[in-house]
N, C-alpha and C positions, 0 to 999 in steps of 0.2 A: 427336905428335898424340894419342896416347892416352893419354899423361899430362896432357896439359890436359884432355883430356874428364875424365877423373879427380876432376880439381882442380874444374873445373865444378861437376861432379856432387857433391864435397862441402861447398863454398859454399854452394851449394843446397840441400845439406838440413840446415845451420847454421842459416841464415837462417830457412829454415821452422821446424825445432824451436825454434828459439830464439822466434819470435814465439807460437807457441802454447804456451812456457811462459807468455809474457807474459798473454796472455789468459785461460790459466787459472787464473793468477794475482791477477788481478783478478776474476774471478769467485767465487774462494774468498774474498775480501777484501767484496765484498761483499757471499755469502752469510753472513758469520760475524758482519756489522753488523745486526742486532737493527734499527735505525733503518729502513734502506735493506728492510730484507722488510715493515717497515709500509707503508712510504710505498709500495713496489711491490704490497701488496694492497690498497689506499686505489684504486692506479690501477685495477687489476683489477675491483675492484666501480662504481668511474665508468664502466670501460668496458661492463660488466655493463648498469647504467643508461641509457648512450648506446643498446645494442643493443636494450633495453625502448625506449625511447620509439622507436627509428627502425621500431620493430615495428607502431604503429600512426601513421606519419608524422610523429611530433610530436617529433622530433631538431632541435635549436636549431643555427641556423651555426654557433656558434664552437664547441660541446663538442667536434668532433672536433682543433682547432687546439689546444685547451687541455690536452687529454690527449697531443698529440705534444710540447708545448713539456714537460709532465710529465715524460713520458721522458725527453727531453734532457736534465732538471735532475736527475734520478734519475741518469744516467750521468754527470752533472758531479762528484753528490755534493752539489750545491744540495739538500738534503733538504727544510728547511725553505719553499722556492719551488715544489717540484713537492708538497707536502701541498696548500697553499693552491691549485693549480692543480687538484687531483684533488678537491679538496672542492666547489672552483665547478663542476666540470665534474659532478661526481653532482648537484649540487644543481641545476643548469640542467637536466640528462637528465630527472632526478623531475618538473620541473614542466612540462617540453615533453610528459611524458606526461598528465599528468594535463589542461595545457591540450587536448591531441588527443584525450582520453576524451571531455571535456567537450564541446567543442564538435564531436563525433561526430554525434550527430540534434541540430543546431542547423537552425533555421527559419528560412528567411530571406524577410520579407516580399515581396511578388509584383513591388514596385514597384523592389527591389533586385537581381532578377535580368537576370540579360544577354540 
């Protein structure tokens, strides 16, 4: 009986060690890709952007979909797919702000209110 606890007990921590060589093994793989820390500070400052414009309401639907499908393609290694994802998404976050600066003390005729 306590030789199987034994045995258990060292499967189980094979399989653990063993898995978080794995993972930090890919994380040193893709800290040492020059490419993948672009594209992951690309995402950083979109998300930057998204948190500006949701700061004065003016966050657009899809930036928050477009920065998670980023990551995804970031962890795929799609580099080139989460760039173009992280670029639309800053670029939509910039102009969701600036439409909600903008239209801030907007006026709206008397006949147009509810």
């Amino acid at each position: 009986m306590q030789n199987k606890l034994i045995g258990y007990v060292m499967i189980l921590a094979v399989l653990l060690f063993g898995g978080l060589g794995t993972v930090q093994a890919a994380g040193a793989a893709k800290a040492s890709n020059p490419e993948a820390a672009k594209v992951e500070k690309m995402i950083a400052v979109a998300d930057k952007a998204r948190k500006r414009a949701a700061s004065v309401e003016g966050e657009w639907r899809d930036v928050g979909k477009m920065l998670k499908k980023a990551k995804a393609a970031l962890a795929k290694g799609d580099y080139k797919t989460a760039k173009k994802l992280a670029a639309k998404a800053k670029s939509q976050s910039e102009m969701g702000y600036k439409q909600a600066v903008a239209q801030k003390d907007l006026k709206m005729p008397s006949y147009l209110k509810y």
